[in-house]
C-alpha positions as CSV (number, residue, x, y, z in Angstrom):
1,X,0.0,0.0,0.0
2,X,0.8,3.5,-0.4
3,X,3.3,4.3,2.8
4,X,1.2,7.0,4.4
5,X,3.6,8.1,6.5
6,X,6.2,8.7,4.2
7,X,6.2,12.7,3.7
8,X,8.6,14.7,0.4
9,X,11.7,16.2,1.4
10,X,12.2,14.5,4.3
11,X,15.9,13.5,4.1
12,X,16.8,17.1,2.8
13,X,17.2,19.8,5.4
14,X,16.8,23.7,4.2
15,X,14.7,25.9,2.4
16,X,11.5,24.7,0.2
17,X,12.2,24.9,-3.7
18,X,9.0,25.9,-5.6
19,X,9.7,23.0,-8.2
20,X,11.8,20.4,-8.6
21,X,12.2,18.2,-11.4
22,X,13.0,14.6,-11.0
23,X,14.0,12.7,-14.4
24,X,14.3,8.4,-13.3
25,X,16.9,7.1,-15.3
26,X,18.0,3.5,-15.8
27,X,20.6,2.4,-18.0
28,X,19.7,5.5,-20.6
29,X,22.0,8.5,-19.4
30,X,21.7,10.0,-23.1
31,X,18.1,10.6,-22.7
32,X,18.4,11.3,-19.5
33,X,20.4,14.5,-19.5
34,X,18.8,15.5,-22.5
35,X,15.4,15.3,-20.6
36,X,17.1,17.3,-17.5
37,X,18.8,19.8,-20.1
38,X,15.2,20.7,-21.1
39,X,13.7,20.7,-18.3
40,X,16.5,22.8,-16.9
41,X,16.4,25.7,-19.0
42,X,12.5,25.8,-18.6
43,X,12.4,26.7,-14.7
44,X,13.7,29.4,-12.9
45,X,17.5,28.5,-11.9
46,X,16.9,30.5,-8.7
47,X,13.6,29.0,-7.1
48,X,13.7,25.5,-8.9
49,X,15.5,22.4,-9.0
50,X,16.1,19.8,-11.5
51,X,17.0,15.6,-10.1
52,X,18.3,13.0,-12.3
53,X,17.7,9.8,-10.3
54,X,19.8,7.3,-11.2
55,X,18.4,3.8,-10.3
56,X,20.8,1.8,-9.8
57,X,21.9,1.4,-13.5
58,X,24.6,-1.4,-13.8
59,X,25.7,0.2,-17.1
60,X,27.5,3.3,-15.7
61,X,25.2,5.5,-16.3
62,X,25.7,7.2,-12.8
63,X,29.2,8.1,-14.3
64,X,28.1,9.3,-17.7
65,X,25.6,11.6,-16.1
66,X,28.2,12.8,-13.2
67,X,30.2,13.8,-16.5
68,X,27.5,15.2,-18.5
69,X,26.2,17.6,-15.5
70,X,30.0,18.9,-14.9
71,X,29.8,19.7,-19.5
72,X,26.4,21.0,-18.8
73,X,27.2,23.5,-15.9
74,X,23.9,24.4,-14.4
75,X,24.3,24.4,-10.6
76,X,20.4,23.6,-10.5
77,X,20.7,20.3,-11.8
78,X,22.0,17.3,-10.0
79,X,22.3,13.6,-9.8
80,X,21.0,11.3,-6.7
81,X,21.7,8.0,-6.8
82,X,19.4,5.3,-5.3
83,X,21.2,2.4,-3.7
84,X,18.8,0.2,-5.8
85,X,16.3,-0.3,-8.5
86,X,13.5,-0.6,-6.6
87,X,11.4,0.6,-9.7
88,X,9.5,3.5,-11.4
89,X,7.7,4.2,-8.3
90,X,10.5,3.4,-6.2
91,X,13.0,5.9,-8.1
92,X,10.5,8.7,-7.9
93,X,10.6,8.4,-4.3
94,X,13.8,8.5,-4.0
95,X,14.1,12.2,-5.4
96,X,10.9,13.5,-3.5
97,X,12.8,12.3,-0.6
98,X,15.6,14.3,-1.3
99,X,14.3,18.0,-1.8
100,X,11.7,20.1,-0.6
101,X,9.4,21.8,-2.8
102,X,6.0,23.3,-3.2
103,X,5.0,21.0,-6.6
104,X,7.6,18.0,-7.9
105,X,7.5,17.3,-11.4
106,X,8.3,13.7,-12.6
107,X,9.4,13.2,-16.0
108,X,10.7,10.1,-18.2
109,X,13.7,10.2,-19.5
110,X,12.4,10.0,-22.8
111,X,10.8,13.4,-23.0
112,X,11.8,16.5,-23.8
113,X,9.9,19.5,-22.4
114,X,9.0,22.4,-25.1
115,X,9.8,26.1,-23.6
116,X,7.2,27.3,-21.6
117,X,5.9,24.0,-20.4
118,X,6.7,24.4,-16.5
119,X,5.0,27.9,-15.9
120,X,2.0,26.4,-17.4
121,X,1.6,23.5,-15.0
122,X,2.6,25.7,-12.2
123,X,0.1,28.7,-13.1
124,X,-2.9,25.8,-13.8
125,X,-1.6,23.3,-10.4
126,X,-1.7,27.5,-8.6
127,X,-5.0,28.3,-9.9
128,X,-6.9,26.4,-8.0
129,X,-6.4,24.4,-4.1
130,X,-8.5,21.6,-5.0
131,X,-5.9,20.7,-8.0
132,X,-3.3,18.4,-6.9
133,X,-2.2,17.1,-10.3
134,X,-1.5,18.5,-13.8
135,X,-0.2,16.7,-16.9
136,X,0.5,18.4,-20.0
137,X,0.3,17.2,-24.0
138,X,2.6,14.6,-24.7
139,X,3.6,14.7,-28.6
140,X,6.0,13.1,-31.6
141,X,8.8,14.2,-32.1
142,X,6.9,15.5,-35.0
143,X,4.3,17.4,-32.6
144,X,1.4,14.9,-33.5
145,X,0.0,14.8,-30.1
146,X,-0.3,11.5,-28.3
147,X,-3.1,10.0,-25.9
148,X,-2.1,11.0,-22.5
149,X,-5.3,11.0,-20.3
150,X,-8.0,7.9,-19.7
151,X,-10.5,6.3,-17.8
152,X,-9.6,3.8,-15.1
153,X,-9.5,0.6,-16.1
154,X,-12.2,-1.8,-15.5
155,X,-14.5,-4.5,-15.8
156,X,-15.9,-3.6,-18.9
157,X,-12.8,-2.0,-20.2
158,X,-11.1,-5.5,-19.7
159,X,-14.0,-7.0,-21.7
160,X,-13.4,-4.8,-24.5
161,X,-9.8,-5.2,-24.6
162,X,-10.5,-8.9,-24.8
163,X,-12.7,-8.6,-27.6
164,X,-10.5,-5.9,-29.5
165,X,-14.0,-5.5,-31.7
166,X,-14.3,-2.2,-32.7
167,X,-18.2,-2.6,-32.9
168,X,-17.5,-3.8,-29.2
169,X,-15.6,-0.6,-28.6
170,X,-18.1,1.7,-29.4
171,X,-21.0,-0.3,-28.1
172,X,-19.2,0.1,-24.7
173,X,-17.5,3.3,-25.1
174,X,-18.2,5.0,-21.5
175,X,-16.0,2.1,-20.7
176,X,-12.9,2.8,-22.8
177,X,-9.9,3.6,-21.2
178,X,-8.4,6.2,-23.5
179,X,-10.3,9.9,-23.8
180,X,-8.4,10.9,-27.0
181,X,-6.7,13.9,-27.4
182,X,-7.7,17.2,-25.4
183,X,-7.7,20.7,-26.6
184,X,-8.3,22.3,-23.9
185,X,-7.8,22.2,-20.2
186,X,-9.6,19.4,-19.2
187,X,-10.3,17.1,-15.6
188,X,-9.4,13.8,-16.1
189,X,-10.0,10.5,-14.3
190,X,-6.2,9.8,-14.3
191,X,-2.9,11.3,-16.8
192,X,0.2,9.7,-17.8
193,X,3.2,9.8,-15.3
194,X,5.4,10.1,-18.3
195,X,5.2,14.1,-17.5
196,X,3.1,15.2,-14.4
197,X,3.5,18.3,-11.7
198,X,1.9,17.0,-8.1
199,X,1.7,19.5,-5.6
200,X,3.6,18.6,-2.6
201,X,-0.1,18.5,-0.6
202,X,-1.2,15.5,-2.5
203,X,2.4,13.7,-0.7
204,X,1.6,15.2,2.5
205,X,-2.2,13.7,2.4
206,X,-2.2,11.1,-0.2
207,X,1.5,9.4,0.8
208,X,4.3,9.1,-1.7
209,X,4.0,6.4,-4.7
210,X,2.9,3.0,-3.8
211,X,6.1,1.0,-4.3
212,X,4.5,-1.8,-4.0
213,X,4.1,-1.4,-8.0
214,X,7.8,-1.7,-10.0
215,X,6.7,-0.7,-13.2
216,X,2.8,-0.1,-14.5
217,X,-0.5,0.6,-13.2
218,X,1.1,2.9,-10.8
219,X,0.2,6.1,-12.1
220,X,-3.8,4.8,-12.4
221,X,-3.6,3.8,-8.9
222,X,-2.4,6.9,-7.6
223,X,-4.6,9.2,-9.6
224,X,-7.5,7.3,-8.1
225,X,-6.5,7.5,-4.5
226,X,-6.1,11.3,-5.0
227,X,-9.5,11.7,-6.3
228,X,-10.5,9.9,-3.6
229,X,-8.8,12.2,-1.7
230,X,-10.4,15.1,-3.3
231,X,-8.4,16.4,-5.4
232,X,-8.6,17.1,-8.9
233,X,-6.3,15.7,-11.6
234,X,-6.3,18.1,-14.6
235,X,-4.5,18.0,-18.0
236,X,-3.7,21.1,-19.9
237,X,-2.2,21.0,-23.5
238,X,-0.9,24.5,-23.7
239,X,1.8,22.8,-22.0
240,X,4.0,20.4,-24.6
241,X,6.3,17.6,-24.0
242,X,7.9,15.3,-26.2
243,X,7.6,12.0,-25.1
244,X,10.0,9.4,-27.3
245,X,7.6,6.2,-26.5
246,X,9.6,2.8,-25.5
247,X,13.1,4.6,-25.8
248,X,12.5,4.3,-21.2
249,X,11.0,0.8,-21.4
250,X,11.0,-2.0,-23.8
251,X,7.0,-3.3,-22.9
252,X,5.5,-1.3,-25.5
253,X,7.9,-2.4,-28.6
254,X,7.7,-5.6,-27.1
255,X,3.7,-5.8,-27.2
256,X,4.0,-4.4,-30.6
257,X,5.7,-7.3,-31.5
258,X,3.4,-9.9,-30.2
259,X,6.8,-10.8,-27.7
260,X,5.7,-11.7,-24.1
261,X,5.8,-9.2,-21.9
262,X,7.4,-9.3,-18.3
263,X,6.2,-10.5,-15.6
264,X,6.4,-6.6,-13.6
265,X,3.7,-5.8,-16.1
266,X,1.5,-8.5,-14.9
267,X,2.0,-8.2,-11.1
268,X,0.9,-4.8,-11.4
269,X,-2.1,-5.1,-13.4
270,X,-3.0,-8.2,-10.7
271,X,-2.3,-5.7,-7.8
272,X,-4.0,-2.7,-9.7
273,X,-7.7,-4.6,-10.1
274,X,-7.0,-6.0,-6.4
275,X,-7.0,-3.0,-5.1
276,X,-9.8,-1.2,-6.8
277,X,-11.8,-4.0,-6.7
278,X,-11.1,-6.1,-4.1
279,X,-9.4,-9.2,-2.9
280,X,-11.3,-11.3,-5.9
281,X,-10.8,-7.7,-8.4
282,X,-8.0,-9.9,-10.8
283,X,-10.3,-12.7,-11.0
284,X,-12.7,-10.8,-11.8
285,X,-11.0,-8.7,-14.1
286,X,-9.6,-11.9,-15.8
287,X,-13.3,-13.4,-16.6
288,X,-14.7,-10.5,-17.8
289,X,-11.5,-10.0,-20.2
290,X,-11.6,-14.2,-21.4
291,X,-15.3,-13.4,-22.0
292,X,-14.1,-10.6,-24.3
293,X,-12.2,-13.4,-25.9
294,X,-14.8,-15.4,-26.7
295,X,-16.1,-12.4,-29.3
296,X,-12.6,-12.4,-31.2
297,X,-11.0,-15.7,-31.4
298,X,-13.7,-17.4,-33.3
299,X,-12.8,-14.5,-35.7
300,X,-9.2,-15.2,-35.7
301,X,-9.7,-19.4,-36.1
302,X,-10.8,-18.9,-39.3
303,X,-8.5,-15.8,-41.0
304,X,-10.9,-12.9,-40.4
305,X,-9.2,-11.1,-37.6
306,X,-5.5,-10.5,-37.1
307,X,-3.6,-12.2,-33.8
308,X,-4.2,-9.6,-30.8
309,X,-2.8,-11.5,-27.6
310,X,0.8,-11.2,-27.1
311,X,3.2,-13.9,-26.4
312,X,2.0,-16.3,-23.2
313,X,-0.6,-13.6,-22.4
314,X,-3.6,-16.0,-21.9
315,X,-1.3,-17.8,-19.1
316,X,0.5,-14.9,-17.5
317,X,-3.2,-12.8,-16.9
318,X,-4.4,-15.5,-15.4
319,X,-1.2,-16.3,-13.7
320,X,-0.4,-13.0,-12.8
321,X,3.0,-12.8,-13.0
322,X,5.9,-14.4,-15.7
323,X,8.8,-16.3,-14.5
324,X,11.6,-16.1,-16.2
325,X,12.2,-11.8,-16.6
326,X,14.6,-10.0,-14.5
327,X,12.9,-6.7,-13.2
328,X,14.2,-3.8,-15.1
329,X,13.6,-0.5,-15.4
């Protein structure tokens, strides 16, 4: 669960940044900088702070980055290193540990945040007390804009991914997990973690991020305990961010591929429907999504529909977890 009583800033004493930035890096110290680099010249050197967190990278990308910050030469940005990779959640934790600030940003190392980016979160998270979280517009490198924001996953959203019917689809569409693209500011159920701003009173009430996720679901989770908590979770797309999909993680290319995914991805959708639904939520969430099944495979059997399970997926849903994958991220 979510460790209530863990507060931000904790192991840090002194003054209370307004921002800081905290870019989780493992084994990508390219990205990485380039992430911080952009994120760096887009706050205010004198009230903000930028964190690469390096976890625990076994490639030496804690060196490459040391050496990188010394080239780039902006006393605001720094690295922290965390004694292990204890995850995405895990990693994020470790740099709201380390500083104190009014709103902490956390960013993927695949992104690269377009000027004017931060002082639209801030003035949007500032506008109003009951927002604890904004997210911005996540693009291409090519500025097409990407689907960022979604409904929670659920019952009937794991019976439509099952089916993978577009009939299906739009027959239950209030159940569809992505909203599309947004124009304009907009309150969401829950926003990507690939680039979000959290105001340091969501930590202080909600708790930091539940580490008991290492990679997926996490974000979902959290955005629904905050709600809970009342506060409001708001995207607004005059903000930009490039986010370079898969470069952080290989899941997506791998599900692309039809290659089996591993087994983190599977613990924490297990965990995720556990927790919103209950002790019997994956089983649940497993039936309704082999019902879903039952629409497309006769499809498939004889050439009318293309493969849509990856690799082992039947088993590992069901299972809840793989094997034979070491935990990276």
């Amino acid at each position: 669960m979510v460790a209530q009583t863990d507060q931000p800033g904790h192991e840090t004493a002194g003054s209370t940044v307004r921002v800081a930035v905290i870019v989780l890096n493992y084994c990508t110290p390219e990205l990485a900088l380039e992430a911080a680099r952009s994120a760096a010249t887009d706050v205010d050197p004198a009230r903000d702070v930028v964190l690469i967190v390096d976890n625990a990278s076994p490639d030496g990308s804690a060196e490459k980055i040391r050496q990188g910050l010394s080239a780039l030469g902006m006393s605001h940005v720094r690295l922290v290193v965390s004694p292990k990779n204890g995850g995405f959640a895990a990693g994020n934790n470790v740099g709201i540990r380390a500083v104190s600030a009014e709103a902490y940003v956390l960013l993927n190392s695949d992104t690269v945040v377009r000027p004017g980016t931060m002082e639209v979160l801030v003035s949007a998270l500032t506008s109003d007390p009951t927002i604890g979280i904004v997210s911005p517009l996540l693009c291409g490198e090519d500025d097409a804009p990407q689907i960022s924001c979604f409904r929670f996953m659920s019952l009937g959203s794991e019976f439509i991914r099952g089916a993978s019917t577009g009939a299906v689809t739009r027959w239950l569409g209030r159940y569809d997990v992505p909203l599309g693209v947004l124009h304009a500011r907009t309150d969401v159920p829950w926003t990507s973690f690939a680039c979000v701003m959290i105001s340091r009173r969501v930590f202080e009430k909600v708790g930091l991020l539940d580490e008991g996720y290492f990679m997926y679901f996490e974000d979902a989770d959290y955005c629904r305990l905050v709600r809970k908590a009342g506060f409001r979770i708001v995207h607004d797309p005059a903000g930009r961010v490039v986010h370079l999909r898969g470069r952080s993680s290989p899941v997506k290319q791998a599900s692309s591929q039809k290659k089996a995914r591993p087994s983190y991805y599977y613990e924490a959708r297990s965990r995720y429907f556990r927790r919103g639904y209950g002790r019997m939520g994956a089983v649940a969430a497993n039936l309704a999504w082999t019902v879903g099944l039952l629409v497309v495979v006769p499809r498939q059997l004889v050439g009318n529909k293309a493969r849509t399970l990856v690799e082992d997926e039947f088993w590992d849903n069901w299972r809840g977890k793989r094997s034979e994958k070491e935990k990276k991220i």
